[in-house]
BAFI-3210 file (N, C-alpha, C; in Angstrom, 3 decimals, decimal comma, padded with zeros to 6 digits):
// residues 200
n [1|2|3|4|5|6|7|8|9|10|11|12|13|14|15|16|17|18|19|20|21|22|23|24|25|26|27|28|29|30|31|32|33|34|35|36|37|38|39|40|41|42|43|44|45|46|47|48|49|50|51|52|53|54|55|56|57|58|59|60|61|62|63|64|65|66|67|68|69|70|71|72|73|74|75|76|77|78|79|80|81|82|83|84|85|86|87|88|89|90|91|92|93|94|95|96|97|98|99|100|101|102|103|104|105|106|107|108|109|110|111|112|113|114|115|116|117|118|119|120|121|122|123|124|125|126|127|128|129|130|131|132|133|134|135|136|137|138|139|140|141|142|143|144|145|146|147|148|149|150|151|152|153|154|155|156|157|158|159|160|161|162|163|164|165|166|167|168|169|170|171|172|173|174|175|176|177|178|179|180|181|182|183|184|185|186|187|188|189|190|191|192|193|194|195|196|197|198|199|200]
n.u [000,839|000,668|000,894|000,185|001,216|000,403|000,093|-000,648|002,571|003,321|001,044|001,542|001,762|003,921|004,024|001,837|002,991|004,658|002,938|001,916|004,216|004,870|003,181|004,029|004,453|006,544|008,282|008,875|010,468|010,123|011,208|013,450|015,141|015,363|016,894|019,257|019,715|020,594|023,228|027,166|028,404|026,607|024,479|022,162|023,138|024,980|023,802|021,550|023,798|024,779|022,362|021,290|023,415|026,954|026,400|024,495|025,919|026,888|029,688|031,274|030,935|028,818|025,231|023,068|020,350|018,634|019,080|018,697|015,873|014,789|015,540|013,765|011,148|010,251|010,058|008,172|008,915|011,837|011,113|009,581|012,042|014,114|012,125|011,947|014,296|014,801|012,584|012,605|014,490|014,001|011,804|012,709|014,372|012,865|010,737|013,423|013,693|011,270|011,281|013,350|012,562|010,379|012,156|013,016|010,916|008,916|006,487|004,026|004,564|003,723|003,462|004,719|004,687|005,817|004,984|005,623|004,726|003,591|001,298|001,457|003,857|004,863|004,948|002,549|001,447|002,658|000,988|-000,773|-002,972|-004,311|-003,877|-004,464|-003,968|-004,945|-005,362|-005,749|-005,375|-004,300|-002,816|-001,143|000,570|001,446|002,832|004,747|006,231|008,141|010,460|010,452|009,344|006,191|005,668|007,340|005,737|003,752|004,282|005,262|003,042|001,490|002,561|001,856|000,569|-003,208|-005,076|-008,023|-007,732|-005,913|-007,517|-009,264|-008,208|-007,995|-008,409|-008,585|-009,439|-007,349|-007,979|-005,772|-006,217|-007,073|-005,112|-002,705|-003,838|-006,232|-005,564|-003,605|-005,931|-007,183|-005,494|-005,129|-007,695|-007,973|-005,723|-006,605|-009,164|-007,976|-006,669|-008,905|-009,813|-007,692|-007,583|-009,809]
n.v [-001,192|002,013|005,165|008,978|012,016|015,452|019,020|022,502|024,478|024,797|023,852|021,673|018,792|017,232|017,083|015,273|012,946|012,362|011,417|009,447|007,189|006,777|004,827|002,743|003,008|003,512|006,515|007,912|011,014|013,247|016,210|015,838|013,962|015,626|017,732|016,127|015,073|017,484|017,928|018,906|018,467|016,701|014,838|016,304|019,010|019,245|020,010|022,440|024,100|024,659|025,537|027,966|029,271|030,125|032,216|031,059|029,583|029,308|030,403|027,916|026,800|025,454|025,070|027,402|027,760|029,498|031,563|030,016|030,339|032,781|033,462|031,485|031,784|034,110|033,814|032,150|030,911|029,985|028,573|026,391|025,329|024,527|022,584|020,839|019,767|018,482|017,076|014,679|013,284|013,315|011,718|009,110|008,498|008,284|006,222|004,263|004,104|003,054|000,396|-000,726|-000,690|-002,444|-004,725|-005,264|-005,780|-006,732|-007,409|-006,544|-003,634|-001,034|002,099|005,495|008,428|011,379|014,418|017,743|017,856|016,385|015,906|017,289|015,795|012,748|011,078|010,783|008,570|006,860|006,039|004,225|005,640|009,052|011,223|014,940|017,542|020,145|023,739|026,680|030,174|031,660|030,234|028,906|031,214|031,874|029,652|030,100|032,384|032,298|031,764|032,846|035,953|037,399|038,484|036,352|034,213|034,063|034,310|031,792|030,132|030,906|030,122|027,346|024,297|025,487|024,773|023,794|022,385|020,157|019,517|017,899|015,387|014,081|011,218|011,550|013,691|015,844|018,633|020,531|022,783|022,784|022,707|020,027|017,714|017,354|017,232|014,633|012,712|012,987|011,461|008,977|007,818|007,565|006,025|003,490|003,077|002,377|000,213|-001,464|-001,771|-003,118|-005,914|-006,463]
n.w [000,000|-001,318|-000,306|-000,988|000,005|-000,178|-000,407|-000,085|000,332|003,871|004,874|006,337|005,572|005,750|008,647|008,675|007,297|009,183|010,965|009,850|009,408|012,308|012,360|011,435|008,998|005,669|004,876|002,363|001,553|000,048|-000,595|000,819|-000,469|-003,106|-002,197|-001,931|-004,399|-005,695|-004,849|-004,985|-007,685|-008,496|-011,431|-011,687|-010,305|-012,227|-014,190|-013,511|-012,788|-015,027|-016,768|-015,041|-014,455|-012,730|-010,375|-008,594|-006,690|-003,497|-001,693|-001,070|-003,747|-003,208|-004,495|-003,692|-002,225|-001,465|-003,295|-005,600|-005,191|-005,348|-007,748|-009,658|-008,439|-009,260|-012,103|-014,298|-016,546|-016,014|-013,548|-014,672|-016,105|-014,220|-013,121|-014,938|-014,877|-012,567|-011,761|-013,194|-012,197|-009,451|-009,441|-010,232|-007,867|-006,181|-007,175|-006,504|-004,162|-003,049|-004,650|-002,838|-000,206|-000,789|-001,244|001,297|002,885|001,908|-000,651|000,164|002,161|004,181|003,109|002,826|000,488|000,810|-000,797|-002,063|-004,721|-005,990|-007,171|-009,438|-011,127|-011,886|-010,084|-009,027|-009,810|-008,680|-005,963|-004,405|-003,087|-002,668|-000,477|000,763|002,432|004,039|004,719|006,774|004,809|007,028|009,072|007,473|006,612|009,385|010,048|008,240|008,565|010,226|008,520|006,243|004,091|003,971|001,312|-000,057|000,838|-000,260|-003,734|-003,805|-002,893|-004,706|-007,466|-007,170|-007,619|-007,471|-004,671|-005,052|-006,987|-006,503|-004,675|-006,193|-006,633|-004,579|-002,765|000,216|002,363|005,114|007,155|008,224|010,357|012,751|014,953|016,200|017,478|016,851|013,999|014,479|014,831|012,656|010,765|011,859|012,040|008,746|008,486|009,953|008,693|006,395|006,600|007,144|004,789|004,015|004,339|003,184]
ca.u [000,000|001,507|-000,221|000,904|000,681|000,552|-000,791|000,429|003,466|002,410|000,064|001,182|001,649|004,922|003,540|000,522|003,273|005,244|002,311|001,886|005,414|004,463|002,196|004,645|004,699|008,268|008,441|009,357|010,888|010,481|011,631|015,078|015,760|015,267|017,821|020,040|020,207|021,947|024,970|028,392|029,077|025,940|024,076|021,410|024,229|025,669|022,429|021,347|024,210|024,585|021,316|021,518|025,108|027,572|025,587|023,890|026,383|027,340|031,180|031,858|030,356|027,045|024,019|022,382|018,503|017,738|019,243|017,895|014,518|014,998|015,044|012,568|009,695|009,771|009,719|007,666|009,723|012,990|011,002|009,362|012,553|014,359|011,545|012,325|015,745|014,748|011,608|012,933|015,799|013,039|010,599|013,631|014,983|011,342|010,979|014,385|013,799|010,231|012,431|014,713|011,916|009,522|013,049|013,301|010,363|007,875|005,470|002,562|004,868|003,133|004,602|003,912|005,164|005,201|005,509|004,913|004,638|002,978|000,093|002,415|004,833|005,088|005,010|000,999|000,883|002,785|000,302|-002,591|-004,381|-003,712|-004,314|-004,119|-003,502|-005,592|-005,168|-006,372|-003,870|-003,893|-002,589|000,117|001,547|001,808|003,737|005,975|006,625|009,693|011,504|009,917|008,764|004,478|005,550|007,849|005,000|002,449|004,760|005,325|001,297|000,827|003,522|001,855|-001,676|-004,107|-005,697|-009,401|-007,263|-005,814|-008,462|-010,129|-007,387|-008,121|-009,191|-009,083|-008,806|-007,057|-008,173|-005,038|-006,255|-007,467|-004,205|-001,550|-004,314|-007,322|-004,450|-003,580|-007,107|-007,648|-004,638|-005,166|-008,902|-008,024|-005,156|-007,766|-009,926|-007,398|-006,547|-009,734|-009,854|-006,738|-007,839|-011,445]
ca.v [000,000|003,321|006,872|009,878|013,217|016,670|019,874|023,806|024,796|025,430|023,204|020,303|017,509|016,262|016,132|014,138|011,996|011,576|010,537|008,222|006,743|006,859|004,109|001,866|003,422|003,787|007,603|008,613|012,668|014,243|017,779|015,609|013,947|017,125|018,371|014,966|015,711|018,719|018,049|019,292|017,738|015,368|014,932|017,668|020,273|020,076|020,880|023,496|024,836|025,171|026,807|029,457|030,056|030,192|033,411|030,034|029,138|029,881|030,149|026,642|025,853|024,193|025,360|028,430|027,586|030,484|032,151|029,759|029,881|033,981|033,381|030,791|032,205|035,239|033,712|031,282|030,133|029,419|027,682|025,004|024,990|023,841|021,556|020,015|019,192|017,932|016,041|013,311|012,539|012,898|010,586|007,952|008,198|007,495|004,529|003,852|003,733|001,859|-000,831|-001,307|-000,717|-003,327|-006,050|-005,534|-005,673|-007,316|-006,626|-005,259|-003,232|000,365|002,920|007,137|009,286|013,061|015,209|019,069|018,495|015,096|016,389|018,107|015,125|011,637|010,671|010,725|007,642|005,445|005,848|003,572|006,803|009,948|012,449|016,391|018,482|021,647|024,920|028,435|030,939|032,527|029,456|029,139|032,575|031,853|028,533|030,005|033,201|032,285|031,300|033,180|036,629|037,185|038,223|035,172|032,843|034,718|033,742|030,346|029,756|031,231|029,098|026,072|023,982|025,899|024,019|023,305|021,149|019,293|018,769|016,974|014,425|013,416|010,173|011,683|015,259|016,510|019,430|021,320|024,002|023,006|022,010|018,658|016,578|017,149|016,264|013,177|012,128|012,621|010,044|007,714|007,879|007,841|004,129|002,651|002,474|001,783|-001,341|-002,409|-001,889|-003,942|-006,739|-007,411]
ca.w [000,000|-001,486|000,176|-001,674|000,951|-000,690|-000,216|-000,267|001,175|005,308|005,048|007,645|005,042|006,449|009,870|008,735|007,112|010,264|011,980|009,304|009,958|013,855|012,338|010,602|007,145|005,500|004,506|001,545|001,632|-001,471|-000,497|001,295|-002,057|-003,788|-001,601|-001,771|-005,637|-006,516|-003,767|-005,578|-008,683|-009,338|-012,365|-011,399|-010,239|-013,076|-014,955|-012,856|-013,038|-016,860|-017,098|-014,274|-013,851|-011,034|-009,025|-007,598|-005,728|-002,131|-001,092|-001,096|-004,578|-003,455|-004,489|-002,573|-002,223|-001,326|-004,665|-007,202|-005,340|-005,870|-009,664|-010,120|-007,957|-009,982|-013,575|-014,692|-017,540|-015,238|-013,070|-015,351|-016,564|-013,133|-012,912|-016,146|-014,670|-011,145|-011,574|-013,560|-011,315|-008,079|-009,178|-010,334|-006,725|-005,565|-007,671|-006,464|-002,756|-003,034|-004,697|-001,527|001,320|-001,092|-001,481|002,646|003,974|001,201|-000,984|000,965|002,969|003,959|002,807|002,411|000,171|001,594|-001,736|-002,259|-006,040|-005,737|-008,437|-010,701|-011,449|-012,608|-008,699|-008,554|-010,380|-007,528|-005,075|-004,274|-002,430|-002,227|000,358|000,259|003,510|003,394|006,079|006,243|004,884|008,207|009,622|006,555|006,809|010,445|010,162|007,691|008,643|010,379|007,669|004,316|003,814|003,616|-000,152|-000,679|000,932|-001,743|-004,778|-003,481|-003,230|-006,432|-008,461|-006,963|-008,117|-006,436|-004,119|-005,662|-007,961|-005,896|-004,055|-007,195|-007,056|-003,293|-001,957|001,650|003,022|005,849|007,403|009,402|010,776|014,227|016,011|016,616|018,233|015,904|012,726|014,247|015,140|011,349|010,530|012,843|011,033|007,661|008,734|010,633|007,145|004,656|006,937|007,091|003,103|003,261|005,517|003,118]
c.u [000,883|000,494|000,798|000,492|000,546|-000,368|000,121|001,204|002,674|001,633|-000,082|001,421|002,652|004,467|002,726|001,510|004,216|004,647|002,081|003,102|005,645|003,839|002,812|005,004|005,856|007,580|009,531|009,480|011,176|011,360|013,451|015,800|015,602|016,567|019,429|020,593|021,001|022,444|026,055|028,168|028,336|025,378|023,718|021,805|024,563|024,896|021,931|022,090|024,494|023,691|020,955|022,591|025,766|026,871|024,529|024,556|026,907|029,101|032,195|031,458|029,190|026,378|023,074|021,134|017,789|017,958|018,513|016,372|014,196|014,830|014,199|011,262|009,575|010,152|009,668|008,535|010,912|012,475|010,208|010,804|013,566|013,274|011,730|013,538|015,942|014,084|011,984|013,489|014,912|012,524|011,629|014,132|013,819|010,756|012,039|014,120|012,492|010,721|012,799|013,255|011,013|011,186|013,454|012,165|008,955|007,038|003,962|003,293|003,862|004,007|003,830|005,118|004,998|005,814|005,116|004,839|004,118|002,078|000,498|003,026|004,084|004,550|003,561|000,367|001,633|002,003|-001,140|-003,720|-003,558|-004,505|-003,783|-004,543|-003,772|-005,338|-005,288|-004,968|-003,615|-002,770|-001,176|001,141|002,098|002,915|005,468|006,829|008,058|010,511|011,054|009,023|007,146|004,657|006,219|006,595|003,841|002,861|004,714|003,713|001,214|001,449|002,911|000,269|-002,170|-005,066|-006,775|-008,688|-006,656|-006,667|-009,366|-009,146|-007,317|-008,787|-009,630|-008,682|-008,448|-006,901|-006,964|-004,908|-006,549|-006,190|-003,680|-002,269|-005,145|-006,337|-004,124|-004,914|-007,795|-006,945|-004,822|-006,923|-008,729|-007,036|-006,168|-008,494|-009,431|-006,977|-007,451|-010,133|-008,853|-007,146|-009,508|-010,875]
c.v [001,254|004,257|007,752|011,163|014,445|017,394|021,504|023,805|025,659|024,421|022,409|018,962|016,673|016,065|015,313|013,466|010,955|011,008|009,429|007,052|006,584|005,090|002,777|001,922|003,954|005,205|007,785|010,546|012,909|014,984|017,271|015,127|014,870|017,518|017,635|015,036|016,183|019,003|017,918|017,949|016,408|016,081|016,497|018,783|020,528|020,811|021,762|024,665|025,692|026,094|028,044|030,219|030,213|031,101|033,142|029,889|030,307|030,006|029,156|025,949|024,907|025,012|026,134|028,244|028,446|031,621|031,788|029,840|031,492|034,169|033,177|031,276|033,361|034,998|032,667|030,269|029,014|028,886|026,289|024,259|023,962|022,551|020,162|018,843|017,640|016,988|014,853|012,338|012,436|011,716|008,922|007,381|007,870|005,885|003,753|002,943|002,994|000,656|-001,221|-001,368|-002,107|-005,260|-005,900|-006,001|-006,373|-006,399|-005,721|-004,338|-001,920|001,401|004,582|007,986|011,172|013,623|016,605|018,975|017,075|015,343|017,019|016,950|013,650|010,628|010,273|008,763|006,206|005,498|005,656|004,660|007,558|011,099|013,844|016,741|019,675|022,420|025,963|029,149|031,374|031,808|029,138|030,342|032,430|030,831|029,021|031,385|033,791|032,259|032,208|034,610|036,961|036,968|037,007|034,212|033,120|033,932|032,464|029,437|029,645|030,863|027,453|025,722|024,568|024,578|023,355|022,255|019,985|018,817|017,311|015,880|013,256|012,268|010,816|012,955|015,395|017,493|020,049|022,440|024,252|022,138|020,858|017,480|016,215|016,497|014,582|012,257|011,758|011,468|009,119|007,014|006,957|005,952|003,619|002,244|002,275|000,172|-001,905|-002,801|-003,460|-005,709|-007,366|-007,848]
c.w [000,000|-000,965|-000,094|-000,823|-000,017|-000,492|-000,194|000,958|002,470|005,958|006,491|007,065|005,511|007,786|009,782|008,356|008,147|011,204|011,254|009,768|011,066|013,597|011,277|009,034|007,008|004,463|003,704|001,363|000,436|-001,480|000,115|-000,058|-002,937|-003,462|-002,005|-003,511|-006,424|-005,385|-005,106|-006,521|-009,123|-010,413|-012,130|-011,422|-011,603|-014,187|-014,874|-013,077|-014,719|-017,090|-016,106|-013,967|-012,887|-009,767|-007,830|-006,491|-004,732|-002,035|-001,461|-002,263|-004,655|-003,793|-003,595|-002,907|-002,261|-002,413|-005,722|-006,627|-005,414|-007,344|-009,978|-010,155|-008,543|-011,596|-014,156|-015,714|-017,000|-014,140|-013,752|-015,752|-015,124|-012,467|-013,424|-015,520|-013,566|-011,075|-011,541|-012,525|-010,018|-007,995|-009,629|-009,197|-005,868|-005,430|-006,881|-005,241|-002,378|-003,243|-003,543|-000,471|000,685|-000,663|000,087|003,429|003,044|000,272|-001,121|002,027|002,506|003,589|001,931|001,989|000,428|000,204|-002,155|-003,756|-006,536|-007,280|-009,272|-011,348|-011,492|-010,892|-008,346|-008,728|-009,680|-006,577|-005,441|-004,223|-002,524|-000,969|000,244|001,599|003,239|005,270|005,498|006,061|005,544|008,696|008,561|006,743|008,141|010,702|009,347|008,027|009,411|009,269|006,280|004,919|003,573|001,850|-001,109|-000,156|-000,314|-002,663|-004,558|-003,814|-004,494|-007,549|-008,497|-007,568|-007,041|-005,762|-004,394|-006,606|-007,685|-005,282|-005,002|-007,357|-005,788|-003,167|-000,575|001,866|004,541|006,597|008,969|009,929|011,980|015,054|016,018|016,452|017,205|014,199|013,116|014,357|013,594|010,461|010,751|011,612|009,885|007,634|008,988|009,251|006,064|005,291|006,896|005,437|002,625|003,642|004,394|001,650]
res [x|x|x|x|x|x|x|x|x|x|x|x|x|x|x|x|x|x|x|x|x|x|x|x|x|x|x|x|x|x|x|x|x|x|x|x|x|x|x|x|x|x|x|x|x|x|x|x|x|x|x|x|x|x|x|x|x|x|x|x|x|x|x|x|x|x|x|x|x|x|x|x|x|x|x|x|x|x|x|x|x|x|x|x|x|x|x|x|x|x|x|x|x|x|x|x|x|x|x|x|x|x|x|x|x|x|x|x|x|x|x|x|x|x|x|x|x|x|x|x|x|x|x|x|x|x|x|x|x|x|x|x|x|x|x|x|x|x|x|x|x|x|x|x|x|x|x|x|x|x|x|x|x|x|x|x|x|x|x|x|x|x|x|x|x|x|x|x|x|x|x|x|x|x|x|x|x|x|x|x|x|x|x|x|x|x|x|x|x|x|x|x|x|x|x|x|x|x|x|x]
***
């Protein structure tokens, strides 16, 4: 049993997936293999780099995140085009690591993919179910506002599937807007009836 998480950046989707993984499901991290990627001198890097140019990098030659995500989020073009680059190699290392958790642990092992681009990419089409992680933008701006600007969390939103579209792709919704307890109460939920799905 594959479960595919996604929902807008803020949302909560990795915590619903770590409660999943609370629950015996091997977690798959999109956004860490993303990251795991374009380290110095792999494929990706060197792709990346070709098409944006050194003014990426930091000091030490890696990849500044917070530069290329300065480019991207303000022009549509250069970010399909960094998509172009990344996807492939994401959803290969996806495949990859289903492989190994399926040749360890069998072939009904559980297993959740947490992906912010889950419904954009190639990735939709390994999971049995999917679920989508919805929250008020109050509650977004608030989560992120440590780390990201109101006008960088704007762009970010507004680069991504709007939500009504994802929603049309849902088996199960997640509503994170009332707190820790009420999220896991909706997990716990949502296992409870895919085991009994699995079990008839």
């Amino acid at each position: 049993m594959i479960i595919g998480i996604t929902g807008p950046i803020g949302s909560g989707k990795t915590t619903a997936a770590k409660i999943f993984s609370r629950h015996h499901f091997a977690r798959i991290d999109a956004d860490e293999i993303g990251h795991r990627i374009i380290k110095k001198n792999s494929v990706a890097y060197k792709k990346i780099i070709k098409e944006f140019g050194n003014e990426i990098l930091d000091k030490k030659k890696n990849i500044d995140r917070k530069k290329l995500g300065n480019i991207v989020f303000n022009d549509d073009k250069k970010l399909k085009k960094l998509n172009s680059i990344a996807h492939p190699i994401i959803v290969s290392a996806i495949k990859d690591k289903i492989k190994k958790i399926k040749a360890e642990c069998g072939d009904n092992s559980k297993i959740v993919i947490d992906a912010p681009l889950l419904l954009e990419t190639e990735t939709k089409n390994l999971a049995d179910k999917i679920i989508v992680v919805k929250s008020s933008k109050e509650k977004i701006v608030k989560r992120l506002s440590k780390k990201y600007t109101k006008e960088k969390i704007e762009k970010i939103l507004k680069v991504q599937m709007p939500l009504y579209k994802k929603l049309k792709h849902a088996d199960f919704v997640i509503d994170n807007s009332k707190g820790l307890k009420r999220l896991e109460e909706q997990v716990v939920k949502i296992i409870n009836h895919l085991c009994s799905l699995s079990y008839k």
